[in-house]
PAVO-778193 format. One line per 5 residues: number of its first residue (from 1); their letters; for each residue x, y, z of C-alpha. Coordinates in pm, whole numbers. Layout:
NUM	A	X Y Z | ...
//
This chain:
1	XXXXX	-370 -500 -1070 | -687 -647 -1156 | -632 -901 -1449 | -968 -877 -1623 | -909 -490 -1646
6	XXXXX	-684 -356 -1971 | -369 -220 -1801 | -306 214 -1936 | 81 270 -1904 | 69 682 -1817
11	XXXXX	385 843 -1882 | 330 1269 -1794 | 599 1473 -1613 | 365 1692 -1407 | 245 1510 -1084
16	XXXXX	-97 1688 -1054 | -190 1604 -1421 | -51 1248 -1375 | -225 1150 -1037 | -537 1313 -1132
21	XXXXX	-555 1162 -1510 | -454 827 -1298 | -739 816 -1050 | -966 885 -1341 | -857 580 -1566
26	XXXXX	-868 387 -1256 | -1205 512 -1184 | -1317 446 -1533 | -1214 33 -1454 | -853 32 -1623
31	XXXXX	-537 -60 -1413 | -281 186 -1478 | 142 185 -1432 | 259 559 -1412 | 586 676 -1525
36	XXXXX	725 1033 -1514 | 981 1080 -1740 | 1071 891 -2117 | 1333 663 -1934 | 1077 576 -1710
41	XXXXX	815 503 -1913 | 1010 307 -2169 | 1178 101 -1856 | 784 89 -1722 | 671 -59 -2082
46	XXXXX	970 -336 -2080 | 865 -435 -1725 | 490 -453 -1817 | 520 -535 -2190 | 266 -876 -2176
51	XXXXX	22 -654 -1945 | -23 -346 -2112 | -267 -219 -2375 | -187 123 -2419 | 21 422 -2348
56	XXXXX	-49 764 -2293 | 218 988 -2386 | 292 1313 -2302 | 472 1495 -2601 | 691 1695 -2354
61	XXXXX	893 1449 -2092 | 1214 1553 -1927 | 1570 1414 -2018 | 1643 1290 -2377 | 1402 1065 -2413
66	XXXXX	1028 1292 -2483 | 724 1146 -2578 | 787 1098 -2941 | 1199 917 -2926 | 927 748 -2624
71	XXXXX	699 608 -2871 | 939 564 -3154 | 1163 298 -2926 | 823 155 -2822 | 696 113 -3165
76	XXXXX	1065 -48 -3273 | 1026 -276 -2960 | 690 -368 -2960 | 471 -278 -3266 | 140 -340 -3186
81	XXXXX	142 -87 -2899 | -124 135 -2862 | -57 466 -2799 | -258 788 -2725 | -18 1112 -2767
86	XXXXX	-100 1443 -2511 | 55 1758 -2506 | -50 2118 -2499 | 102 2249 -2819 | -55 2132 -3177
91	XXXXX	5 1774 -3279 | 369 1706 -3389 | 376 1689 -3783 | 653 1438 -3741 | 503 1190 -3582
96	XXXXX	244 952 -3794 | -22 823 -3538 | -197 650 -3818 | -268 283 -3741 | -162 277 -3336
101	XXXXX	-298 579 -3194 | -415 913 -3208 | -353 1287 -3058 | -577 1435 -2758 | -457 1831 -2695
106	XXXXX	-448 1955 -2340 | -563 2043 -2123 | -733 1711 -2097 | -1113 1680 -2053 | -1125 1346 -1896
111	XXXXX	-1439 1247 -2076 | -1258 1218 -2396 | -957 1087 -2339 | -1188 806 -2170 | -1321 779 -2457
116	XXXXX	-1022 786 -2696 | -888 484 -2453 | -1198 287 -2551 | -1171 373 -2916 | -800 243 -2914
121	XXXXX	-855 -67 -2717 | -1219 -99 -2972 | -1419 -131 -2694 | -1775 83 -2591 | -1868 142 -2278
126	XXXXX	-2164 -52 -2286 | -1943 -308 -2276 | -1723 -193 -1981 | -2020 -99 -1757 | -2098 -456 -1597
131	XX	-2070 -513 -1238 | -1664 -485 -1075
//
């Protein structure tokens, strides 16, 4: 990890979806810690808690913990968190993203959730395209 690049914590069940959204957020000049399941990512976010910016959720994890107990714990452990919520279905009525995140559906155009990442972390990419 690079430690003038904001640090994405990933947490998505499917591996395609998760390696490929990876490699793009790297691509884009973010470090990013992946986790595959709600336990994962929470124990991923404890681990990295001083390094990371923001988490991308996926709404639908395996095991008890899915992506919204996810970013419920995460809010109650560390409230400033950032967090961007994906899933295929509509945006969960239950969960209030205003003030730390937002929703992006799937299937995930990669342009936009790049740019939902630099909305959340309030940066433009003018300001991210220097040299590496």
């Amino acid at each position: 990890m690079r430690a003038d690049r904001p640090t994405i914590a990933l947490i998505e069940d499917d591996p395609m979806v998760r390696m490929a959204l990876a490699r793009a957020i790297d691509d884009a000049d973010y470090n990013v810690l992946s986790a595959a399941s709600g336990a994962e990512g929470l124990a991923l976010l404890e681990e990295h808690d001083r390094v990371i910016d923001l988490a991308v959720v996926d709404v639908v994890l395996p095991g008890r913990l899915d992506g919204i107990a996810l970013v419920r714990e995460a809010h109650r452990r560390h409230p400033g968190l950032r967090v961007i919520l994906t899933s295929g279905h509509p945006a969960p009525p239950e969960v209030d993203l205003t003030g730390f995140g937002e929703f992006v559906a799937k299937p995930t155009r990669v342009p936009a959730l790049l740019a939902t990442i630099e909305r959340q972390l309030g940066l433009s990419h003018a300001a991210r395209s220097g040299p590496n």
